[in-house]
Structure formats: structure tokens, C-alpha cells
Backbone as ProteinMPNN parsed JSONL, in Angstrom:
{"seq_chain_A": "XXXXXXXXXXXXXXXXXXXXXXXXXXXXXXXXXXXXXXXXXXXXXXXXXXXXXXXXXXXXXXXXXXXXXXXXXXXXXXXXXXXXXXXXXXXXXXXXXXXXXXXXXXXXXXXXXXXXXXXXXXXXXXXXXXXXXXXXXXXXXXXXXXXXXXXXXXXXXXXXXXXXXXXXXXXXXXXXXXXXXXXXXXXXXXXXXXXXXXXXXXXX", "coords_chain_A": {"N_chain_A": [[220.072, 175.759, 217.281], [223.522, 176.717, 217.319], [224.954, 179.414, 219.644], [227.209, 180.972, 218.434], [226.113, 180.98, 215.979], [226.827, 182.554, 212.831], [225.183, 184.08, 210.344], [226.495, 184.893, 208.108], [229.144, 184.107, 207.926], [229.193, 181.534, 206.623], [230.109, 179.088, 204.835], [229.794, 179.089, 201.574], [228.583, 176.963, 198.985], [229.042, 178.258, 195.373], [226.304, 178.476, 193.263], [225.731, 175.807, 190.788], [225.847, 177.04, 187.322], [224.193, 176.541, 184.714], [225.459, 176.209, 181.491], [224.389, 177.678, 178.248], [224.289, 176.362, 176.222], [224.647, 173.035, 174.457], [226.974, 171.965, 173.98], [228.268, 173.09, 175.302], [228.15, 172.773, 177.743], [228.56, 169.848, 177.747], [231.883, 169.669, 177.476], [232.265, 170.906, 180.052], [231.31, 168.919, 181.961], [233.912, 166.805, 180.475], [235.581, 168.115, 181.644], [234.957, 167.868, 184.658], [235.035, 165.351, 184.819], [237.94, 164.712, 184.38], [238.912, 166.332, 186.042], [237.707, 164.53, 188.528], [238.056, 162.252, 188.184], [239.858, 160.693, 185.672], [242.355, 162.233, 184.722], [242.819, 162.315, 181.901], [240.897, 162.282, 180.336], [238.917, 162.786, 177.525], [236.565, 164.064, 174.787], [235.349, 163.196, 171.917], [234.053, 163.92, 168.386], [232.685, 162.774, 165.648], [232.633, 163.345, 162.328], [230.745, 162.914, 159.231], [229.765, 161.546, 156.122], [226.454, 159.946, 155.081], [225.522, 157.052, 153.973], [223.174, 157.575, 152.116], [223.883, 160.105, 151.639], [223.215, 161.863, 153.215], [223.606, 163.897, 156.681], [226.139, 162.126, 159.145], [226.635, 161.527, 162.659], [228.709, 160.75, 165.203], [229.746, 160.079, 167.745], [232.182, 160.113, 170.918], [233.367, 159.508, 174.27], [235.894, 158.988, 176.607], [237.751, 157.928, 179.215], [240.672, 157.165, 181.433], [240.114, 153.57, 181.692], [238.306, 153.562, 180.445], [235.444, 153.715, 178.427], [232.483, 155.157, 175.78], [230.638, 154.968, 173.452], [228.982, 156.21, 170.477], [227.03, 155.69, 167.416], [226.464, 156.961, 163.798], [224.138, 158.879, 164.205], [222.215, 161.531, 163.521], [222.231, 163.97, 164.045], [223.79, 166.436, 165.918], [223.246, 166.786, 168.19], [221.365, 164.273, 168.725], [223.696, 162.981, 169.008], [224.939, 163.314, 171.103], [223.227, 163.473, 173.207], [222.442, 160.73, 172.956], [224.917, 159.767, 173.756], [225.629, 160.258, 176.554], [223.515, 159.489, 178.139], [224.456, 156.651, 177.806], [226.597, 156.981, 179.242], [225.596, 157.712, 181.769], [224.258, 155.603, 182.595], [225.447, 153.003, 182.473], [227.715, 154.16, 184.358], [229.389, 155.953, 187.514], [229.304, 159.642, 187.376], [228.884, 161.478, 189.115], [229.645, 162.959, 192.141], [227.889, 164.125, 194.247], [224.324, 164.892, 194.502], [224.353, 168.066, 194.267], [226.579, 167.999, 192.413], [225.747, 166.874, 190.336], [224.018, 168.692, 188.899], [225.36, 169.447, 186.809], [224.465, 167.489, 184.584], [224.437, 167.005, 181.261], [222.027, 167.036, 179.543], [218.692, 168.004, 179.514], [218.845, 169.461, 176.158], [217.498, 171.29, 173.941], [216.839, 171.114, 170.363], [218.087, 173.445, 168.397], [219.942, 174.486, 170.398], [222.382, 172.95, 171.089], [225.022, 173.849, 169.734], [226.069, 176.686, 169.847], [225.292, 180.122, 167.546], [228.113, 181.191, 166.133], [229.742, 179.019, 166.028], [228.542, 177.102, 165.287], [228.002, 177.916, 162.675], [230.804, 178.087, 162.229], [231.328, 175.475, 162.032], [229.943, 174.694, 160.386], [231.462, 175.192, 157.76], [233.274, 173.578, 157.2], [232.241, 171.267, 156.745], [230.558, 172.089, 154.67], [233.155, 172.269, 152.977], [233.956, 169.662, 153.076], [231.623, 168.163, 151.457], [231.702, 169.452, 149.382], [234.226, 169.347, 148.162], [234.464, 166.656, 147.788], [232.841, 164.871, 147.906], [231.053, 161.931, 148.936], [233.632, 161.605, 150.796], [234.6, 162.124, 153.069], [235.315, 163.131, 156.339], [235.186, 164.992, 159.474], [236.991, 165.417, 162.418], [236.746, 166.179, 165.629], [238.367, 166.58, 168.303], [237.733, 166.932, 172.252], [239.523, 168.12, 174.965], [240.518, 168.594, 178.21], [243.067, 170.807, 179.403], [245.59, 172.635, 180.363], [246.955, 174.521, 178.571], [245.242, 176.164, 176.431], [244.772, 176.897, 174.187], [245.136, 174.896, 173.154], [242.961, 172.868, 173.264], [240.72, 172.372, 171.745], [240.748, 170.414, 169.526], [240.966, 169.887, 165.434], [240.071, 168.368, 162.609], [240.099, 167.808, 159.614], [239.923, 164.496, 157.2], [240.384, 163.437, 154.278], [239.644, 161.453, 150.908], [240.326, 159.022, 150.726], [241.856, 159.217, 153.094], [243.65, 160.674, 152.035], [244.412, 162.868, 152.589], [244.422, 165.471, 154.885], [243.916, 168.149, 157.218], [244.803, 170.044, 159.713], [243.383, 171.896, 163.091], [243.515, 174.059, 165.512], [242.271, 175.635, 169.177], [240.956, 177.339, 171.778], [238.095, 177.526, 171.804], [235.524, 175.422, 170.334], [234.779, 177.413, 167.684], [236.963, 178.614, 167.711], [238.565, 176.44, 166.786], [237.711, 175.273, 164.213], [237.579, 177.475, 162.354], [240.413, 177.739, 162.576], [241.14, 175.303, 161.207], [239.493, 175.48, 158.91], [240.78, 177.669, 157.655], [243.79, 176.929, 157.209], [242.771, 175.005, 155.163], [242.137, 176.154, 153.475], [243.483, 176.491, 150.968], [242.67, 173.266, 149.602], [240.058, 174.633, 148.494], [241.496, 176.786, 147.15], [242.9, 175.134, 144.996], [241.019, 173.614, 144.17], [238.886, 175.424, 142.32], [241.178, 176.127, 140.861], [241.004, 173.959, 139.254], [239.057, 173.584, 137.855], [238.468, 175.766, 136.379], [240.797, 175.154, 134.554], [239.594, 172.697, 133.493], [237.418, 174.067, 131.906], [238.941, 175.504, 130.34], [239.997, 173.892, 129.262], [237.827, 172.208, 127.916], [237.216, 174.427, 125.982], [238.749, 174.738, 123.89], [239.047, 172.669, 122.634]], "CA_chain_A": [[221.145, 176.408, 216.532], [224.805, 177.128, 218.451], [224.665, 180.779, 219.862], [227.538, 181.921, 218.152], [225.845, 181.099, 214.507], [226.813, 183.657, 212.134], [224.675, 183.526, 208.661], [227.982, 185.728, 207.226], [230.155, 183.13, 208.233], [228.776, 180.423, 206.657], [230.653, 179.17, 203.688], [228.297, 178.392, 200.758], [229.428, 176.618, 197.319], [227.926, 178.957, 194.396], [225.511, 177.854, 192.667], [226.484, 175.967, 189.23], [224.893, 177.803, 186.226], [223.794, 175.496, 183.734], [225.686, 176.518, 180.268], [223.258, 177.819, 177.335], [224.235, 175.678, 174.935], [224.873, 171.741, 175.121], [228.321, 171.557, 173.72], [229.496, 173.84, 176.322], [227.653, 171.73, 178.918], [229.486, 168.803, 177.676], [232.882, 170.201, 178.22], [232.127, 171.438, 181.269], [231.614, 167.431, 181.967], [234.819, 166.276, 180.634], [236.598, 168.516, 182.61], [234.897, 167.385, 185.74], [235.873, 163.802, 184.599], [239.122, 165.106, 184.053], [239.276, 166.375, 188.009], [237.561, 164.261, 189.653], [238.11, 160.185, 187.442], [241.025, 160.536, 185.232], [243.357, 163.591, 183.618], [243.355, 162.018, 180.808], [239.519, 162.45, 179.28], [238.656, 163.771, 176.374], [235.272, 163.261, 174.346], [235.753, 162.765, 170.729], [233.037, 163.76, 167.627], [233.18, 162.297, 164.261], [231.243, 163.828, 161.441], [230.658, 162.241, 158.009], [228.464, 161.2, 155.631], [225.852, 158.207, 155.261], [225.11, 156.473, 152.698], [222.374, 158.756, 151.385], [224.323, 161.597, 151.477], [223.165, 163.182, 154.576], [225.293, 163.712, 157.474], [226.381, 161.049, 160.515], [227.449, 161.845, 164.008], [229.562, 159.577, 165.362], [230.808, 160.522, 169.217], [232.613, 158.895, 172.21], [233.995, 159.75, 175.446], [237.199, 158.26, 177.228], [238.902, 158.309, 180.453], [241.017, 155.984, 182.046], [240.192, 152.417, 181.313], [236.819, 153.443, 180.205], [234.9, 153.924, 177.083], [231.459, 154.925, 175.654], [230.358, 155.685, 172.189], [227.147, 156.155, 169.961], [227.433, 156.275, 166.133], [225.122, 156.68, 162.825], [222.937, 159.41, 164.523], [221.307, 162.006, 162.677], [222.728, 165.167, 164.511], [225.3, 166.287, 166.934], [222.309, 166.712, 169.798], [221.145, 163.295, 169.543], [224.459, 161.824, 169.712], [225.649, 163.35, 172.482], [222.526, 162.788, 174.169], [222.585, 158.975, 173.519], [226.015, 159.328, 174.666], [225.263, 160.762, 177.96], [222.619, 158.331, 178.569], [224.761, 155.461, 178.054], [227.284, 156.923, 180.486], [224.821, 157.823, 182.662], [223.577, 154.323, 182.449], [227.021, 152.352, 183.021], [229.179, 154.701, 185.247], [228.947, 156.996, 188.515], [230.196, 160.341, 187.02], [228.6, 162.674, 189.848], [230.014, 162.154, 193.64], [226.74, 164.437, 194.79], [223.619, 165.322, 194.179], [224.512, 169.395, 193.93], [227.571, 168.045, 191.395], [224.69, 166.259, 189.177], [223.018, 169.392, 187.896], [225.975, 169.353, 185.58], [224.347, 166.729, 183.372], [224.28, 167.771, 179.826], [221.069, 167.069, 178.726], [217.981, 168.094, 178.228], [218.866, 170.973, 175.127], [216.517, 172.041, 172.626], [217.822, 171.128, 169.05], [218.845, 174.7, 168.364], [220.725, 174.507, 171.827], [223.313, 171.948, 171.169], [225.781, 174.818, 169.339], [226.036, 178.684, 169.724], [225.48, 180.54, 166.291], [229.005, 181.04, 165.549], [230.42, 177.683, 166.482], [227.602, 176.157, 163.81], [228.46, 178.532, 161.422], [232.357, 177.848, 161.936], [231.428, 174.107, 161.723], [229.264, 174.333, 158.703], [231.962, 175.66, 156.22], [234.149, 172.298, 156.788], [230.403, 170.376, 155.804], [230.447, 173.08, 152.696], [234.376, 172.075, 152.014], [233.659, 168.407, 152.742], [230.551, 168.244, 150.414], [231.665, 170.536, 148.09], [235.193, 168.956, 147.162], [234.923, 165.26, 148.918], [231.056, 164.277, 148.162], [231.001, 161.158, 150.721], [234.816, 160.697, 151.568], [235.632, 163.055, 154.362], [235.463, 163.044, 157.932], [235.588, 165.897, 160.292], [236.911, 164.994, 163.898], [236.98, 167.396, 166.814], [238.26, 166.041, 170.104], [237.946, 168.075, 173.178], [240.323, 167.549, 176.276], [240.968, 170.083, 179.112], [244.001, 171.332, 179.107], [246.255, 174.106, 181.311], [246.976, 175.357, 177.48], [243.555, 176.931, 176.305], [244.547, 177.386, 172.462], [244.779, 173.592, 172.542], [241.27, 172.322, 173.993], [239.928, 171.649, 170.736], [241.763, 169.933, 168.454], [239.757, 169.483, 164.757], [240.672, 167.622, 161.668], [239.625, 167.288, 158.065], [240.589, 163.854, 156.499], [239.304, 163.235, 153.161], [240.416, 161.461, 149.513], [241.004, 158.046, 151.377], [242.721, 159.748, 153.982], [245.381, 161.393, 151.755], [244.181, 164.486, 152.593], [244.612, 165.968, 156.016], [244.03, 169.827, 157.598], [243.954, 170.566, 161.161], [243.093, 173.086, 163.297], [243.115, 174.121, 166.911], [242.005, 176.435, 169.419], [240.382, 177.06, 173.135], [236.95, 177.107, 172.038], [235.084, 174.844, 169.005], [234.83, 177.672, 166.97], [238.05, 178.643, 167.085], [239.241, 175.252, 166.442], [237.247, 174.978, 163.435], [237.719, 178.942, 161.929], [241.87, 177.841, 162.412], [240.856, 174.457, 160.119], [239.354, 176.441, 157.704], [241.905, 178.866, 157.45], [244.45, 175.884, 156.972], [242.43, 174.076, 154.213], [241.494, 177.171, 151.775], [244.228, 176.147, 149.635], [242.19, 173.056, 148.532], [239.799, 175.253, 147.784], [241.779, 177.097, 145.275], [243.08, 173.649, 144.444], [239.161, 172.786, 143.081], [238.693, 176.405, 141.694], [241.811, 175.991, 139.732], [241.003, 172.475, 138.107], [237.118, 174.054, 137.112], [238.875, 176.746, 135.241], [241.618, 174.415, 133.655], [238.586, 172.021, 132.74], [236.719, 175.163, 131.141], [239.898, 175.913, 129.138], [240.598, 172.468, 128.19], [236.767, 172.124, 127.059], [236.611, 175.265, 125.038], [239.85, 174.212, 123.03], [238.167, 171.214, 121.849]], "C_chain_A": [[222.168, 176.965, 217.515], [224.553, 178.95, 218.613], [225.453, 181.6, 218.91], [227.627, 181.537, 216.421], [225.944, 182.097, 214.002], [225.894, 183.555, 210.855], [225.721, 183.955, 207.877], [228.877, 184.849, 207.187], [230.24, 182.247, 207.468], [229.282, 180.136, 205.516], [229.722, 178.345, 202.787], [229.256, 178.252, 199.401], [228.724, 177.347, 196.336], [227.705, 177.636, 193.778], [226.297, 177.386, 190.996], [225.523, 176.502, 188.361], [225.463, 177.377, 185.079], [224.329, 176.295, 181.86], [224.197, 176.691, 179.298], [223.119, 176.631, 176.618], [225.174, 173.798, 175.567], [226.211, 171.227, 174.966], [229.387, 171.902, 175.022], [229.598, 172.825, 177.873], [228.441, 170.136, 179.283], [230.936, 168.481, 177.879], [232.823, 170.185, 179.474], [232.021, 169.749, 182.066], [232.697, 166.744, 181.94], [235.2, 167.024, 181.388], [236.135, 168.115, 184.031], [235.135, 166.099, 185.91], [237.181, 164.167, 185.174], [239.876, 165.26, 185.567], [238.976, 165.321, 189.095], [237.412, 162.707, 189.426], [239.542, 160.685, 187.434], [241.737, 161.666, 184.732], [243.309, 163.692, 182.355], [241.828, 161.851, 180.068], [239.072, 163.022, 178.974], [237.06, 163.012, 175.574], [235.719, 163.885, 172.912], [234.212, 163.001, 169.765], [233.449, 163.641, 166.615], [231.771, 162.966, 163.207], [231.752, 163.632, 159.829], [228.945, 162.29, 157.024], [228.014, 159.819, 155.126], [225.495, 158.046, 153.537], [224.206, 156.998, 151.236], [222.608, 159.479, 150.982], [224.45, 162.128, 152.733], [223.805, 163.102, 155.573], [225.044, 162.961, 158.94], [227.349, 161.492, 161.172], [227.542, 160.647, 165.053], [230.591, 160.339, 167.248], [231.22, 159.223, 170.712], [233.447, 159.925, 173.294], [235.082, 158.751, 176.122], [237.931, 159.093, 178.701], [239.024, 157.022, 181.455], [240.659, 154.737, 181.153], [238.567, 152.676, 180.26], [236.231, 154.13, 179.087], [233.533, 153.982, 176.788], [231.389, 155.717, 174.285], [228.969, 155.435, 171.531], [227.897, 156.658, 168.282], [226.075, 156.491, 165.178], [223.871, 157.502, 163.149], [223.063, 160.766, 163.862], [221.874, 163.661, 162.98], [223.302, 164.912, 165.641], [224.327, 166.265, 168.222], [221.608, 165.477, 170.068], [222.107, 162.24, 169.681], [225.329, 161.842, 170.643], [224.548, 163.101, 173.341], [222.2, 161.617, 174.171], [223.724, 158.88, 174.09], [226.123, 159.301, 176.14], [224.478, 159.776, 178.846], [223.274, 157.147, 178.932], [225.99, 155.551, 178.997], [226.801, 157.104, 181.75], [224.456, 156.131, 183.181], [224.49, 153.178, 183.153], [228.275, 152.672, 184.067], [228.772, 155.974, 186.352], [229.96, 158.031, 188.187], [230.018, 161.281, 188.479], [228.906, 162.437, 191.243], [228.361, 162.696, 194.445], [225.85, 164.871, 193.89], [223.963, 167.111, 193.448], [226.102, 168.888, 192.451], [226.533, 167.826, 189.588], [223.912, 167.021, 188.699], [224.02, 170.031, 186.581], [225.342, 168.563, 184.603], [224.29, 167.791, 182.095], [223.182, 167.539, 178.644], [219.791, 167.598, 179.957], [218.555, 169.24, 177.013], [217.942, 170.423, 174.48], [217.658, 171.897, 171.644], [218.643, 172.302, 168.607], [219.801, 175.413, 169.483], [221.948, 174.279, 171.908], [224.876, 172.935, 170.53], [225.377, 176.12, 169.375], [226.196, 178.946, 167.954], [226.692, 180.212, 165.229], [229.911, 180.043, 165.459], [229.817, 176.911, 165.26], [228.161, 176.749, 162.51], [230.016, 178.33, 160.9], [232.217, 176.298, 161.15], [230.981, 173.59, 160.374], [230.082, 174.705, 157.578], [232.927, 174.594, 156.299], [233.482, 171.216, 156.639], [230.772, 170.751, 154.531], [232.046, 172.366, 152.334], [234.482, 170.025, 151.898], [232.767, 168.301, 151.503], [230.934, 168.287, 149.189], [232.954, 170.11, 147.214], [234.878, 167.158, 147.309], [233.716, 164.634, 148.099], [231.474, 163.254, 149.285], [232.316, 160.772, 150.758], [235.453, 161.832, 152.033], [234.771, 162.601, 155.342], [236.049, 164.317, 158.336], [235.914, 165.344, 161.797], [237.72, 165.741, 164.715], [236.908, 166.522, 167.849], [238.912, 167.542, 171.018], [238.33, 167.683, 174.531], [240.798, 168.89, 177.138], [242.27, 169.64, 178.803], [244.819, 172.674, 179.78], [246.286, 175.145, 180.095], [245.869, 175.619, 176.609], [243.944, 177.009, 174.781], [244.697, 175.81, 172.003], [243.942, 172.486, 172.988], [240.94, 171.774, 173.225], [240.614, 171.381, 170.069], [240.419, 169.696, 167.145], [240.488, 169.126, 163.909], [239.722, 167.333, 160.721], [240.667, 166.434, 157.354], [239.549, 163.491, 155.501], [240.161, 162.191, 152.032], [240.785, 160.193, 149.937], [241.588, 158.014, 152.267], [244.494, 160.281, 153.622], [245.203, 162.792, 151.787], [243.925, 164.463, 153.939], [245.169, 167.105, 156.426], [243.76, 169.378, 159.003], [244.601, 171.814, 161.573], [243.107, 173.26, 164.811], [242.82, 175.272, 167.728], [241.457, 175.915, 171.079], [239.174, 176.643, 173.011], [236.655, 176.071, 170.217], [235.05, 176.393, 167.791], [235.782, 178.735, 166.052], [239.227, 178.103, 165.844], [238.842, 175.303, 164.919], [237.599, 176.359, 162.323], [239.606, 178.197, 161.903], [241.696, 176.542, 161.205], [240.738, 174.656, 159.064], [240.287, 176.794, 156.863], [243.017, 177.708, 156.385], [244.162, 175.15, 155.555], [242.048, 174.505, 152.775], [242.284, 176.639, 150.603], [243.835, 174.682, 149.055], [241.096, 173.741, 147.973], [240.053, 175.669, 146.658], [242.228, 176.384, 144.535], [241.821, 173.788, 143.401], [239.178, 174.295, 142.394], [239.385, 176.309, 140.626], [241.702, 174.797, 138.605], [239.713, 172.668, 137.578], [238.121, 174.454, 136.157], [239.71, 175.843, 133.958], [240.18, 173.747, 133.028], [237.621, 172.923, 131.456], [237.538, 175.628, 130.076], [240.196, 174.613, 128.321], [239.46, 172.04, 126.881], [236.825, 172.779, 125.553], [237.812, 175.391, 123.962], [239.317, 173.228, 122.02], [237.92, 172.171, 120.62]], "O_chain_A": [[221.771, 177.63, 218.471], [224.016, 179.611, 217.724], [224.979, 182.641, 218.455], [228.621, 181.664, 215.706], [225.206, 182.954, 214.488], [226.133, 182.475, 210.315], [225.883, 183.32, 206.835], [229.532, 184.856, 206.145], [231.396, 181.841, 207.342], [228.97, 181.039, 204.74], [229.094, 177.322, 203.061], [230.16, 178.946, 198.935], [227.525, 177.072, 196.383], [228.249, 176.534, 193.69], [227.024, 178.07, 190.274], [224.338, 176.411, 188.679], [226.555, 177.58, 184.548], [223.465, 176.84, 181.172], [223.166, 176.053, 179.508], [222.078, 176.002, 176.428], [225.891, 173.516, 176.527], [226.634, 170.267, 175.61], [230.441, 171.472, 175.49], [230.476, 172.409, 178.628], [228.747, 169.545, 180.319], [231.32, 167.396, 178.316], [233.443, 169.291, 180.05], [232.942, 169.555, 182.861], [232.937, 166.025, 182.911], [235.216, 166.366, 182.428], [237.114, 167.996, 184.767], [235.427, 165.647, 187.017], [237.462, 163.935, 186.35], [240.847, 164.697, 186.073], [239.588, 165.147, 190.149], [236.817, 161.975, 190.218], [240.263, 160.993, 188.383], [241.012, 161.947, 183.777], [243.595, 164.678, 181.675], [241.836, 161.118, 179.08], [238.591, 163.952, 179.62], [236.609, 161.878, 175.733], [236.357, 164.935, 172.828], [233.218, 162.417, 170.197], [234.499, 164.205, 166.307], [230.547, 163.012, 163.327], [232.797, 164.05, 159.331], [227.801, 162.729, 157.141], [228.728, 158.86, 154.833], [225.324, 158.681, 152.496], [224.389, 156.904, 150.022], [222.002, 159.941, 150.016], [225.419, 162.682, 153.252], [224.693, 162.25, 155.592], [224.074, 163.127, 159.679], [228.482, 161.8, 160.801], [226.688, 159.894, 165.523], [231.683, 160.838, 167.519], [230.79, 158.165, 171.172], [234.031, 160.961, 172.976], [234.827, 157.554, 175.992], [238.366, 160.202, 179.014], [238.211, 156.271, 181.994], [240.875, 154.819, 179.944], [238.023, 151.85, 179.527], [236.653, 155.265, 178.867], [232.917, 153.054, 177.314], [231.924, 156.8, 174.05], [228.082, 154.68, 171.927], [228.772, 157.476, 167.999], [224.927, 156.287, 165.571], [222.77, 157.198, 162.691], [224.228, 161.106, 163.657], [221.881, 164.464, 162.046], [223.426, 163.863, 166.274], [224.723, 165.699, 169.24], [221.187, 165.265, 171.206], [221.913, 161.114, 170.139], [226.155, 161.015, 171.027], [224.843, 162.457, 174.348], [221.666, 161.164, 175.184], [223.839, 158.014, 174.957], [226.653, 158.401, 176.792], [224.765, 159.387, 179.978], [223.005, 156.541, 179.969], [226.449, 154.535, 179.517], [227.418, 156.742, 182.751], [224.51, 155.818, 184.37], [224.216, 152.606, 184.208], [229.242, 152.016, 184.454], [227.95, 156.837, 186.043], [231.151, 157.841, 188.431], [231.047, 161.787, 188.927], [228.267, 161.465, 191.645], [227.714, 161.882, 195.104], [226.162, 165.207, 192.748], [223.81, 167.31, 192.243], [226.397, 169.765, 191.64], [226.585, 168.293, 188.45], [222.996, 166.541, 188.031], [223.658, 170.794, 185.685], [225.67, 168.948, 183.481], [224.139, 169.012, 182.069], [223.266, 167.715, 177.429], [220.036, 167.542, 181.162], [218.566, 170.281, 177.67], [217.626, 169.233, 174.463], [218.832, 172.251, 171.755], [219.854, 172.147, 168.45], [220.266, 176.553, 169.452], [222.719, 174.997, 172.544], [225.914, 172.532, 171.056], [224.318, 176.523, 168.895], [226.917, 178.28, 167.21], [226.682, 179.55, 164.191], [230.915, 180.226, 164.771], [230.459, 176.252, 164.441], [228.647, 176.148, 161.552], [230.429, 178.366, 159.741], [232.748, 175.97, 160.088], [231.321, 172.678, 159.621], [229.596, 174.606, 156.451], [233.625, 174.6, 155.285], [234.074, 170.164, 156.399], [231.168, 170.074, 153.582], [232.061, 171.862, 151.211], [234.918, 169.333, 150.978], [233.372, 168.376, 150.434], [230.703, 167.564, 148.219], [233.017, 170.311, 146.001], [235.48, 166.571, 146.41], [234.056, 163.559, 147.605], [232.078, 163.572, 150.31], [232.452, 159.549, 150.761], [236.472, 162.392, 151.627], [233.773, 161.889, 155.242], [237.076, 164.781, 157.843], [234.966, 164.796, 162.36], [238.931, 165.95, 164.649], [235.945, 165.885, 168.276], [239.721, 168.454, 170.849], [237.582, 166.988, 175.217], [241.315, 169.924, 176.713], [242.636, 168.617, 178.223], [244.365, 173.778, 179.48], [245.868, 176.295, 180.231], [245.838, 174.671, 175.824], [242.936, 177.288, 174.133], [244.474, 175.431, 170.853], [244.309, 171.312, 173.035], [240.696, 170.588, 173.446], [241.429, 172.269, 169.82], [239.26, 169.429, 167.461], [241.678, 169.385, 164.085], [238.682, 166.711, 160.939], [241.756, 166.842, 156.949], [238.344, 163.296, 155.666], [241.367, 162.096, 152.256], [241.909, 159.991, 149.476], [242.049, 156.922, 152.601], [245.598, 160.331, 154.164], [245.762, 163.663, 151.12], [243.235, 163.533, 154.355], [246.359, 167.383, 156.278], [242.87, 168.632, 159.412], [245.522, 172.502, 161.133], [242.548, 172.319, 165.374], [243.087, 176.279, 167.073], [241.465, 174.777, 171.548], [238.776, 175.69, 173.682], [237.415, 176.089, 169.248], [235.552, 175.986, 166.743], [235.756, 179.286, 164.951], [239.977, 178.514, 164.959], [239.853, 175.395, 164.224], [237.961, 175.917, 161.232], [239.999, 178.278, 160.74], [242.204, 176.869, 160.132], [241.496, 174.27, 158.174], [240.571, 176.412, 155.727], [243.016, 177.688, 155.155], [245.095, 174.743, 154.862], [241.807, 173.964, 151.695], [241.816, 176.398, 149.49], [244.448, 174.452, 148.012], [241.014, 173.521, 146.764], [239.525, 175.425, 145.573], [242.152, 176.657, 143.337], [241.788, 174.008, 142.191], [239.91, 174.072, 141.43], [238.848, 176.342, 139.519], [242.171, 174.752, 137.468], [239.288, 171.818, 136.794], [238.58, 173.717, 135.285], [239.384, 175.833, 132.771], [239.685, 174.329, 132.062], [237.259, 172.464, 130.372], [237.064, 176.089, 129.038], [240.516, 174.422, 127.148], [239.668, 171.739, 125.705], [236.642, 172.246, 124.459], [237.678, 176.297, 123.14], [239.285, 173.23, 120.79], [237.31, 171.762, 119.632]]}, "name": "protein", "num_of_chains": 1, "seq": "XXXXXXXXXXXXXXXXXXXXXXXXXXXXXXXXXXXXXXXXXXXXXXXXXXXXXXXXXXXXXXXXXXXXXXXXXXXXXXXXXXXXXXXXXXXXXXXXXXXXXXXXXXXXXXXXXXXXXXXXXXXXXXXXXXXXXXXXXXXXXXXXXXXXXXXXXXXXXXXXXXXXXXXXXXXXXXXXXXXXXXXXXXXXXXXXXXXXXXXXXXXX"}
């Protein structure tokens, strides 16, 4: 070791610290795309419903020339973790080892969203569902950005696609809480055509 080794000196990269939750983890991904591929990649989730009823997650990633997607899966944690896989699989995202403890998997099913992010996300399920039955689509794409209130972009198209709310924000459950906000008025749309129906009935 040289004599005039300092240990104070020594410049050390902090450590990265692995997000709780897997959405965040996944971000935290594109944006290292974003720095260190292309500027220009964003990862993309689609949320619908299947045939049954129950609900299909539908995601993809993009940057540059390059493309990977996974559809028809069952929840948002296993289709970002087939997504991951299959970029993992096809493309060198990590230049080192210490960059590669970014990956974004393993989570725990209850991992993949923070409380209030699920809870934001689940009341444009409840307004899909609840006015739509199977013809909506929710789709949240997430792209860094210098401007932080427009990270997440989200979108409710429904009715054939003659219906369209969006919403945006820095984090998902902004994005989704500004959607909301945006879309109450079909709400009182459907509220008001019960009541009319209830008056039209009780005329009869």
C-alpha cells in the first residue's frame, strides 16, 4: 500500500439502496436507461379487462431503437417481472456489476405498489368497472423528465375510445389522484342517468 494512503481520502460511490416497493424500483431503471442508453425511455402500463372480467396487465418498455413488452398477465408484479426478464434476457442494461443491484425484481406481491399509489389506482378500476364493464383501458407511461409534475402521465379511455380523461403528476399516485379528479364528472354523468331512469320508471 503507497505510504501516503489516506482511508479519508478515498472517494467511495454510496451505496445504492434498493427502493421498497417495485414500481419505484422500476423507475429508478428507466431513468438509468434514460442516462446511460437513450433520453428518450419511458416504460408504458396498460390495464384492462379480459375476457372473464378480471383484470389484464399489459406493459412495455422503450428506448431508442429498442422494444420489449409482456401482455395478458394477471397483475402489475408479474408483468413487470416478465418484462424485466425479457430485457434482462435480450439487452445489456447494467455497465457494472455495483450498477446491477438496481434490477427490479425480486418483490413480494404486496411490494409491487405503496398503499396509496394502489389505492389511487384502484378508484380508476372502480370508475372503469363501474361505468365501462369491459371497455376501458387505463394507461400510465412513466418517462424521466427535468419537469417532475410530468413523470407520470395516466389516461382513462373507455366507450370505444370516445371517452378520454387524463391525468399527470411526479409520482403514480399523483398521476392517478389528478385522473380521478378530471373524470368525476362521468361519474355524476352515471348518477344522473340512474336517477332519470328511476323517474322515468316510476311514471310508467
Amino acid at each position: 500500500m503507497p505510504d501516503n494512503y489516506n482511508a479519508e481520502t478515498v472517494i467511495r460511490t454510496p451505496q445504492y439502496e434498493r427502493p421498497r416497493y417495485g414500481w419505484d424500483a422500476w423507475t429508478s431503471v428507466v431513468g438509468y436507461i434514460a442516462d446511460q442508453h437513450s433520453p428518450d425511455a419511458l416504460l408504458r402500463v396498460s390495464l384492462s379487462t379480459d375476457s372473464e372480467g378480471g383484470l389484464q396487465w399489459d406493459t412495455m418498455v422503450q428506448w431508442g431503437s429498442h422494444l420489449e413488452a409482456i401482455s395478458g398477465r394477471k397483475s402489475l408484479g408479474s408483468a413487470l417481472t416478465d418484462l424485466w426478464h425479457d430485457v434482462e434476457d435480450n439487452h445489456r442494461i447494467f455497465w457494472s456489476q455495483q450498477d446491477a443491484v438496481r434490477r427490479p425484481v425480486p418483490y413480494r406481491p404486496e411490494f409491487w405498489l405503496d398503499d396509496r399509489s394502489g389505492a389511487a389506482l384502484q378508484s380508476l378500476v372502480h370508475i372503469g368497472q363501474r361505468l365501462f364493464q369491459g371497455d376501458w383501458h387505463v394507461i400510465i407511461v412513466y418517462q424521466p423528465s427535468e419537469l417532475s409534475y410530468a413523470r407520470v402521465q395516466t389516461r382513462l379511455l373507455a366507450a370505444q375510445y370516445t371517452i378520454c380523461r387524463g391525468g399527470r403528476g411526479a409520482t403514480l399516485r399523483e398521476s392517478c389522484q389528478t385522473l380521478y379528479h378530471n373524470a368525476i364528472d362521468l361519474f355524476t354523468a352515471h348518477i344522473q342517468r340512474i336517477s332519470d331512469n328511476i323517474i322515468h320508471e316510476g311514471t310508467k
